[in-house]
C-alpha positions in Angstrom: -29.6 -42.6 -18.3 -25.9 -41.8 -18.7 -25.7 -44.0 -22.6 -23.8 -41.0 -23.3 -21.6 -40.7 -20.7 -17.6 -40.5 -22.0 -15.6 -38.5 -19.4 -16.4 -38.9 -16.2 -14.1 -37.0 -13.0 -14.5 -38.6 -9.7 -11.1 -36.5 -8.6 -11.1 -36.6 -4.4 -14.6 -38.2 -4.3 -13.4 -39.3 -0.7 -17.4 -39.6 0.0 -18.1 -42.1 -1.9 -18.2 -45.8 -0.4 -16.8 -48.7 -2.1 -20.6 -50.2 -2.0 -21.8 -46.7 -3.9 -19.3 -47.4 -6.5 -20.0 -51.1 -7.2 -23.8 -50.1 -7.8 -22.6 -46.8 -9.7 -20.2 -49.4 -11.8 -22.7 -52.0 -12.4 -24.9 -49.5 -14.2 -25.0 -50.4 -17.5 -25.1 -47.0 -19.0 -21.8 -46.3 -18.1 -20.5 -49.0 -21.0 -19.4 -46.4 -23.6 -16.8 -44.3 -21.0 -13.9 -43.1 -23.0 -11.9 -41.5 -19.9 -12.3 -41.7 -16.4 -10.4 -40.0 -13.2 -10.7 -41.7 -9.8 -7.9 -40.2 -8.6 -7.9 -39.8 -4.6 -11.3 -41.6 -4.3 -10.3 -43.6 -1.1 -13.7 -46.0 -1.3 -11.9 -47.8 -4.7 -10.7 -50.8 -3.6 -10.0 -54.2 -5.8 -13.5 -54.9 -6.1 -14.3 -51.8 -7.9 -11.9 -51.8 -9.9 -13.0 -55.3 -11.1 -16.3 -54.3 -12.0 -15.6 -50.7 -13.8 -12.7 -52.8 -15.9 -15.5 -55.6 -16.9 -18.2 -52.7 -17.3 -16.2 -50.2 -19.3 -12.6 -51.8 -19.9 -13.5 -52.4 -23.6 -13.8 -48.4 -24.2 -11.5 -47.0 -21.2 -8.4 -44.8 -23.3 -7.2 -42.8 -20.4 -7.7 -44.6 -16.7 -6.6 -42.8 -13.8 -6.7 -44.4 -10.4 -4.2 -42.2 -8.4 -3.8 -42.4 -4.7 -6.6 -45.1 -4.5 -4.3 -47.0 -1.3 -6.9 -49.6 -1.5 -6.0 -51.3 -4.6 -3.5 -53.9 -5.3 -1.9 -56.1 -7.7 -5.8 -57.8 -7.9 -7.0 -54.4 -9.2 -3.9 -54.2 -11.4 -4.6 -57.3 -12.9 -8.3 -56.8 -13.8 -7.2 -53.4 -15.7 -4.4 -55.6 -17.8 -6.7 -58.0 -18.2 -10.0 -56.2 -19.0 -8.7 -52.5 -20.1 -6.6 -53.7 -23.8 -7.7 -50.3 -25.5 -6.1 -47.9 -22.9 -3.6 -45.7 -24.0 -3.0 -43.7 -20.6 -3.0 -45.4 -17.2 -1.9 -43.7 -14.1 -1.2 -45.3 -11.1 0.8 -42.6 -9.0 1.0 -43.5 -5.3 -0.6 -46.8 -5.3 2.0 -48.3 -2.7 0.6 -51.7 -2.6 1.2 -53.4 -6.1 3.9 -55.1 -6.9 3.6 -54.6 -10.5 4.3 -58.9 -12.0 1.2 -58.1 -13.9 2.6 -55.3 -16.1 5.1 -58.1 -17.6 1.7 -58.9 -19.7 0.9 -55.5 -20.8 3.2 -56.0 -24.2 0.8 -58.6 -25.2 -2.4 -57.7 -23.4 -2.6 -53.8 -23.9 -1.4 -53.3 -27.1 -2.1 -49.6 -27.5 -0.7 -48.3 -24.0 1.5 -45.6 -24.7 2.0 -44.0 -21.1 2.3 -46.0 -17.7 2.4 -44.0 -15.1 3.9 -45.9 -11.6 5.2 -42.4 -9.7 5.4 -43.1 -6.1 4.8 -47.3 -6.6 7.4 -48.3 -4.4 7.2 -52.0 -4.6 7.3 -52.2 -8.5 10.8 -53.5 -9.3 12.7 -51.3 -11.9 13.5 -54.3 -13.9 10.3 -55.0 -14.8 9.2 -51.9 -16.0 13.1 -51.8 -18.1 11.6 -55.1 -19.6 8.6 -54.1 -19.9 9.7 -51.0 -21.8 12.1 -53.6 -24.0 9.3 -55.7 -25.3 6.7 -52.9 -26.2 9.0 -49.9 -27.3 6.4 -47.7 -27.8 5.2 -47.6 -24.4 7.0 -44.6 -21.9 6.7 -45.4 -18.2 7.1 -43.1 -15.5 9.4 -44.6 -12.3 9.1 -44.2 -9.0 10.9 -41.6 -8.9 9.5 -39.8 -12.0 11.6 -40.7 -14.5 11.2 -41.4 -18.4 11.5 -44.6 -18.8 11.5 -45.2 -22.6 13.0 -47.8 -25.6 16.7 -46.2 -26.4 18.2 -48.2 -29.7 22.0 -48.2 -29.3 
């Protein structure tokens, strides 16, 4: 019975198998989560991050999926198109996503206020500029850790 379940740290659960947390993420008690860390967990691939963005995308505000090298712009795009109340995502060193679903994230995730791409080689930094240009409100971190933020001139 997790009903009340709203943070939930899976940090460096390198254990865990991507068929453990597809069952774990189909549970339906885990609807209401608020914040949730997978940072490091190696066994979140696409697929998993399909199902916890159908299961608890509707209530997700801070998303963390750091380090996951399984996931790609598939898992991207289920969070864009599932997770619209999130104001924190951090993707830090997922190397495999090219990012084109992010140019939706003005319109799709209209509360996001930090986007954090550290280490995401392949994401273009035109994008995230227009990106940044069309939802001013939103700060993304670059590759290379810098602000990347809405300057009126």
């Amino acid at each position: 019975n997790l009903n009340k379940l709203k943070k939930l740290r899976l940090r460096k659960g390198t254990e865990f198998t991507a068929a453990g947390l597809m069952n774990f993420f189909s549970s339906p008690g885990i609807k209401h989560l608020t914040s949730l860390d997978m940072s490091e967990c190696t066994g979140c691939d696409d697929i998993c991050v399909s199902q916890l963005s159908q299961s608890c995308g509707k209530t997700l505000k801070h998303l963390s999926l750091c380090w996951c090298w399984h996931i790609t712009d598939r898992g991207a795009t289920s969070v864009v198109d599932h997770c619209s109340n999130l104001l924190h995502l951090d993707l830090t060193g997922i190397d495999k996503i090219n990012g084109d679903c992010f140019g939706r994230v003005p319109t799709e995730m209209p509360h996001l206020r930090l986007l954090d791409l550290k280490q995401c080689n392949r994401i273009k930094d035109e994008l995230i500029e227009d990106v940044v240009r069309q939802k001013r409100n939103l700060t993304v971190i670059n590759y290379y850790g810098e602000t990347v933020m809405f300057e009126q001139s």
